[in-house]
C-alpha positions as CSV (number, residue, x, y, z in Angstrom):
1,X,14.7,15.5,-4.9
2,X,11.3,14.8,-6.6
3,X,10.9,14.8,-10.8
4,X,8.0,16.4,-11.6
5,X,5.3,14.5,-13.0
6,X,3.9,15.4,-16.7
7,X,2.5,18.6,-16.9
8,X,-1.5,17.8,-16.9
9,X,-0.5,16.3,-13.2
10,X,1.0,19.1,-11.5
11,X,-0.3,21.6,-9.1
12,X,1.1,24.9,-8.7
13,X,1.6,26.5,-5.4
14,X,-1.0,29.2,-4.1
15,X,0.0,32.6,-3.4
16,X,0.3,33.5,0.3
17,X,-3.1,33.1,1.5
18,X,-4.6,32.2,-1.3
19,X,-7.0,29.2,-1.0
20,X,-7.4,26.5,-3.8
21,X,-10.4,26.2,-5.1
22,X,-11.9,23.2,-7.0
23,X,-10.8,22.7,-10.4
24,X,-8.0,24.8,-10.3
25,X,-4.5,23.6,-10.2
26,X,-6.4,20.1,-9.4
27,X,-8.6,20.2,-12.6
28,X,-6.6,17.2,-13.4
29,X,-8.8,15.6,-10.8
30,X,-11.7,15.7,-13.2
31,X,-9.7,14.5,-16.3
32,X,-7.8,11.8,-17.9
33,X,-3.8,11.3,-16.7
34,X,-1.3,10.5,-18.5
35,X,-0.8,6.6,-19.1
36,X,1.7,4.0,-16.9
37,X,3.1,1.9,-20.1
38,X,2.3,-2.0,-18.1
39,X,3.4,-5.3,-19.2
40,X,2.4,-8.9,-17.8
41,X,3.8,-9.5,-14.3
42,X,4.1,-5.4,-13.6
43,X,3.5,-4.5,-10.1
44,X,3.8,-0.8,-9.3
45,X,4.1,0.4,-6.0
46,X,3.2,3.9,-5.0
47,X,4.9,5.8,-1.6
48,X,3.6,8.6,0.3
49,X,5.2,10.0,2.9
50,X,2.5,12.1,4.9
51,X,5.0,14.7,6.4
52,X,5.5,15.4,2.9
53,X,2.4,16.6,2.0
54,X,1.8,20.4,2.3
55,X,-0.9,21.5,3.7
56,X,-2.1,23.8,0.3
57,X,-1.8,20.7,-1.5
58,X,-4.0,19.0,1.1
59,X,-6.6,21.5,1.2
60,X,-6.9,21.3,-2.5
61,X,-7.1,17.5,-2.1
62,X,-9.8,17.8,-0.1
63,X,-11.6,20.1,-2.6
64,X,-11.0,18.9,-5.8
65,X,-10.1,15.2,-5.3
66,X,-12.3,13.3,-2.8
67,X,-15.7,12.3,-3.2
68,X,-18.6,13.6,-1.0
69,X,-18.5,10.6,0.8
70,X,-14.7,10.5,1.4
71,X,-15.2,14.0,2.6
72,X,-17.7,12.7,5.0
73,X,-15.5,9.9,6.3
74,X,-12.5,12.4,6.6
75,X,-14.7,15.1,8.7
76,X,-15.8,12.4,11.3
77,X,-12.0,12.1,12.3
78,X,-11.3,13.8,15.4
79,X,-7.4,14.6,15.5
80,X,-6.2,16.0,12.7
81,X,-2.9,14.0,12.2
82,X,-5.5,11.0,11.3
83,X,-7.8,13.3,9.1
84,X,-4.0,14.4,7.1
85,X,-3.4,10.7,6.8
86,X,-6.9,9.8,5.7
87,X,-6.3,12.8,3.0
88,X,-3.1,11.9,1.7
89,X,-4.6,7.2,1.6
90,X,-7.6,8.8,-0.6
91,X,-6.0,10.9,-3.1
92,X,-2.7,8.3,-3.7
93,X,-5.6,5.9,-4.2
94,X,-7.3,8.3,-7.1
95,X,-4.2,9.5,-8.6
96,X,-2.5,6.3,-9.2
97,X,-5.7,4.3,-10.0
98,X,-5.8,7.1,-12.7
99,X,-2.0,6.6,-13.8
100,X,-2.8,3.1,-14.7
101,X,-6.2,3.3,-16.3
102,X,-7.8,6.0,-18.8
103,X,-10.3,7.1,-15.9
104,X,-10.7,10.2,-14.3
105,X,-9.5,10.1,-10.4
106,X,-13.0,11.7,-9.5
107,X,-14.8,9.0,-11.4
108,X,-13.5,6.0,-9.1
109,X,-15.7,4.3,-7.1
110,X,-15.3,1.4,-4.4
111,X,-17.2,-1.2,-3.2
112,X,-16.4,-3.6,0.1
113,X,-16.6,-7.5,-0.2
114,X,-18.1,-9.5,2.5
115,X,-15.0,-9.8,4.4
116,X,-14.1,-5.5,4.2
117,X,-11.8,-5.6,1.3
118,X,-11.8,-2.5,-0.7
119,X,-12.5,-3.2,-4.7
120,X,-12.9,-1.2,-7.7
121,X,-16.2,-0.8,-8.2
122,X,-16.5,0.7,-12.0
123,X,-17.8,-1.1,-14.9
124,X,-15.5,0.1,-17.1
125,X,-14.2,-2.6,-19.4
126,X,-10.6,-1.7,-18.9
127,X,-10.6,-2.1,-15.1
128,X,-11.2,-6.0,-15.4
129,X,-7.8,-7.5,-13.7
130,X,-7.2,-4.3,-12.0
131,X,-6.3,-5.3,-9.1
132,X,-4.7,-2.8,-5.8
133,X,-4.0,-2.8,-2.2
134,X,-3.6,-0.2,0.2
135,X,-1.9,0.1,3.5
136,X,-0.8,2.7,5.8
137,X,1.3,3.6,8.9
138,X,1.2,6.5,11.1
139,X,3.5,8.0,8.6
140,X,4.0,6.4,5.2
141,X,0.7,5.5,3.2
142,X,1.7,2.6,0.6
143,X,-0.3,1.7,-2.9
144,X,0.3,-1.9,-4.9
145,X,-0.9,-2.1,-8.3
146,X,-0.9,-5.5,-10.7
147,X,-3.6,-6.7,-13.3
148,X,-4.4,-10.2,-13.4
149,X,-3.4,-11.3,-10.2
150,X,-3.9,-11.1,-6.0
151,X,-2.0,-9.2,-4.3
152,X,-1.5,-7.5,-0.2
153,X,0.8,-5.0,1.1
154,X,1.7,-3.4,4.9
155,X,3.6,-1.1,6.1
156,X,4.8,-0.4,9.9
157,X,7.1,2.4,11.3
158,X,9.5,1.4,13.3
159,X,9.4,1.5,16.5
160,X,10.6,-0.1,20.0
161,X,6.8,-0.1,22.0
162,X,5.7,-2.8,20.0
163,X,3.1,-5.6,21.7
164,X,5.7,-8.4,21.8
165,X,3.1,-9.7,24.1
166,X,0.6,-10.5,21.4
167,X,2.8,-12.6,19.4
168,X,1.8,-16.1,21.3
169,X,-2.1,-15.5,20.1
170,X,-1.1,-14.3,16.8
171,X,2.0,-15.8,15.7
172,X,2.6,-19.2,14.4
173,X,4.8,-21.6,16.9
174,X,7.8,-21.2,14.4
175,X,8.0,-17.3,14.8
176,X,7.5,-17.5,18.2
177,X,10.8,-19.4,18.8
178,X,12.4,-17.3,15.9
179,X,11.3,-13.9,18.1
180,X,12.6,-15.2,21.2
181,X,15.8,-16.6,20.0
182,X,16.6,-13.3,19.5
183,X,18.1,-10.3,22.1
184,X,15.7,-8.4,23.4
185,X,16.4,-5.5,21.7
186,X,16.1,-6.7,18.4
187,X,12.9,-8.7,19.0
188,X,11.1,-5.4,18.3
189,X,12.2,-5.3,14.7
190,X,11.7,-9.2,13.8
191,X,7.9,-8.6,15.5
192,X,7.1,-6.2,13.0
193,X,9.1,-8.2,10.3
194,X,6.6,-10.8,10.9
195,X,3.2,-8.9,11.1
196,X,3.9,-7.2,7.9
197,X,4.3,-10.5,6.4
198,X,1.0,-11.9,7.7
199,X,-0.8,-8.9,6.8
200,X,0.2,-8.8,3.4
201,X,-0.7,-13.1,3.2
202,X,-4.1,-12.0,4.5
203,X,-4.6,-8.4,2.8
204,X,-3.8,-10.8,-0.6
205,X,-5.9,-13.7,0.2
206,X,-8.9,-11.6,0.8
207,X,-10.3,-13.4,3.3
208,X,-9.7,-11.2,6.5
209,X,-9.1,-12.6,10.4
210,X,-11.3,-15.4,9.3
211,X,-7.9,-17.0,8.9
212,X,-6.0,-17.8,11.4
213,X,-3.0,-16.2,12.0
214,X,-1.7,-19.0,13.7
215,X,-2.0,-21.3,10.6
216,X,0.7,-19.7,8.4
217,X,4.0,-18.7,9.7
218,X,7.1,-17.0,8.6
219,X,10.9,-18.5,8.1
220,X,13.2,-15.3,8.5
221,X,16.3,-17.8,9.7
222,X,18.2,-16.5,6.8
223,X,19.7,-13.4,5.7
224,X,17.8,-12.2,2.9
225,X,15.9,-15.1,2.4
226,X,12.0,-15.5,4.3
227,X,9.8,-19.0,3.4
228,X,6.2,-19.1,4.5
229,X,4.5,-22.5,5.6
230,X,0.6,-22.8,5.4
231,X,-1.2,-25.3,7.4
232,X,-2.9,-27.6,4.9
233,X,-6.6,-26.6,6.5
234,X,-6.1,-23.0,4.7
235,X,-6.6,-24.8,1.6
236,X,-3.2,-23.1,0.0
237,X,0.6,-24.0,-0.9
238,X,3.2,-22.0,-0.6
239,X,4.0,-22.2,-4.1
240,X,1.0,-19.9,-4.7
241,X,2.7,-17.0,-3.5
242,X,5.6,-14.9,-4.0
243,X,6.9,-12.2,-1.4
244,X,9.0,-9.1,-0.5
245,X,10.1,-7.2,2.5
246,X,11.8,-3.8,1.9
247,X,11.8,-0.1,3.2
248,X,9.1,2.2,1.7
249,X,11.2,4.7,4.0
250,X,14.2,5.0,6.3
251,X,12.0,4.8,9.4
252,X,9.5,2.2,7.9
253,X,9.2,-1.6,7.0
254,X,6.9,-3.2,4.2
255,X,5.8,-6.5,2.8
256,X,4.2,-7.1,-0.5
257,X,2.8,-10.1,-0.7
258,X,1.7,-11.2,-4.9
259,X,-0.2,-14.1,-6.8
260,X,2.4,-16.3,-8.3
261,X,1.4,-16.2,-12.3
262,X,3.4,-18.7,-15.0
263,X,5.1,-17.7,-17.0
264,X,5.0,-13.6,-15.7
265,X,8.0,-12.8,-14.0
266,X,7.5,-10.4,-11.2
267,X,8.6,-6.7,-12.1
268,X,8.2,-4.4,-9.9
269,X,8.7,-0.4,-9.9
270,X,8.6,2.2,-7.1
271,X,7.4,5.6,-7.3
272,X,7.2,8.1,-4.4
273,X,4.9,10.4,-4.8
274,X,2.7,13.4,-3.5
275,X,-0.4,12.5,-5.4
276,X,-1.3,14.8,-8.2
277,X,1.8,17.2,-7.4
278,X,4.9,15.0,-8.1
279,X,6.5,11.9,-8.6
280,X,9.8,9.8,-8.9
281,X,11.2,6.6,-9.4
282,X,13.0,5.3,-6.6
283,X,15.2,1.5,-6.4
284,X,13.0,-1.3,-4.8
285,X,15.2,-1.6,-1.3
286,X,14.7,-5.1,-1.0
287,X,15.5,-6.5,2.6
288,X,14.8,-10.1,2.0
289,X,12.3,-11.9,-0.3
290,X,10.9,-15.7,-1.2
291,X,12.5,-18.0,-3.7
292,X,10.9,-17.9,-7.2
């Protein structure tokens, strides 16, 4: 079961019929939240489930959370199943932006690099180092948070229609013969192993497709283990880099991929959350990870 969160972040359910309006229960939306204590080398990690999500809570999200232009974005969706998830990605963004940083969630704003990279785009002098990354599935929408360092994260549901077909454009030679070592019905799950990982090399880097995916690859020979190699022409090391593959939920896989930093140990928490209603603190289900 969910912990509620502290009491300025909660929203109280309607009565039947009832509509939320703006700056009700979600006045918190317009105010300061209550402060994530952070140390050097903390990476939070934030987990919605969209199925969780009520739908009061999402019309009040709507309402009182996104920005005019968010609301804009959301309305040009045409099925609602992608206008729910675009919902639930905005408001986890807000919210724990907000948890981290003495800034109302409605006074966020984002800019785009050149290569489509979402940034913070306050002034603020407390967001320098503020760094995040956002990812989502068809059903889990996931959140990392570090200061002072890069960082990229995916998330995949599982799933057996995956394009195994793909994999000799996209995937380095080494993870092609790692995928096709395998039976065929596991090849499914090591396919999505591996795009995670490159998504999360990429999301981190900042660069976009304008590196090949070809050029790095993935060593998931071991149990728990995974080693990336990076072809010299990327201008990079592995030793750069530090990375984790876990569950963000039963159904789901993840990779977080972070800036090394010395001397800053990597600790990382996990909160699930419904953003602005509740949240909890759940163990860090690692799968495998790279050496330190």
């Amino acid at each position: 079961m969910f912990e509620p969160a502290a009491a300025d972040t909660l929203a109280t359910r309607p009565a039947s019929g009832e509509r939320i309006r703006a700056g009700a229960p979600f006045a918190a939306a317009a105010t300061m939240l209550d402060q994530l204590a952070s140390a050097r080398g903390q990476i939070d990690i934030w987990v919605s489930r969209v199925a969780d999500v009520p739908q009061w809570v999402l019309a009040a999200q709507y309402d009182g959370v996104l920005s005019e232009d968010e609301r804009r974005q959301h309305d040009k969706f045409v099925f609602e199943k992608d206008r729910r998830r675009y919902l639930v990605t905005r408001a986890l963004v807000r919210y724990a932006l907000s948890r981290h940083m003495p800034i109302a969630p409605l006074q966020w704003h984002f800019d785009r690099t050149d290569f489509g990279k979402p940034v913070i785009g306050n002034r603020h002098a407390a967001v320098a180092g503020l760094e995040f990354n956002i990812s989502h599935s068809t059903n889990v929408v996931v959140l990392a948070v570090t200061r002072g360092r890069r960082l990229g994260v995916d998330v995949e549901d599982l799933r057996a229609d995956v394009p195994l077909e793909i994999a000799t454009g996209c995937f380095a030679g080494q993870e092609i013969t790692q995928l096709h070592a395998l039976p065929a019905a596991l090849q499914p799950a090591r396919f999505l192993d591996f795009w995670t990982l490159k998504e999360s090399y990429i999301k981190a880097r900042g660069k976009g497709l304008s590196l090949p995916l070809h050029a790095f690859g993935f060593e998931l020979s071991g149990e728990r283990d995974l080693a990336i190699q990076i072809d010299p022409a990327l201008d990079d090391a592995p030793s750069n880099w530090r990375f984790w593959q876990w569950r963000p939920s039963p159904d789901s896989v993840g990779a977080l991929c972070v800036e090394n930093q010395a001397g800053a140990p990597s600790a990382i928490t996990v909160r699930r959350t419904i953003a602005f209603v509740q949240e909890e603190i759940i163990p860090f289900d690692i799968l495998r990870m790279s050496p330190r």
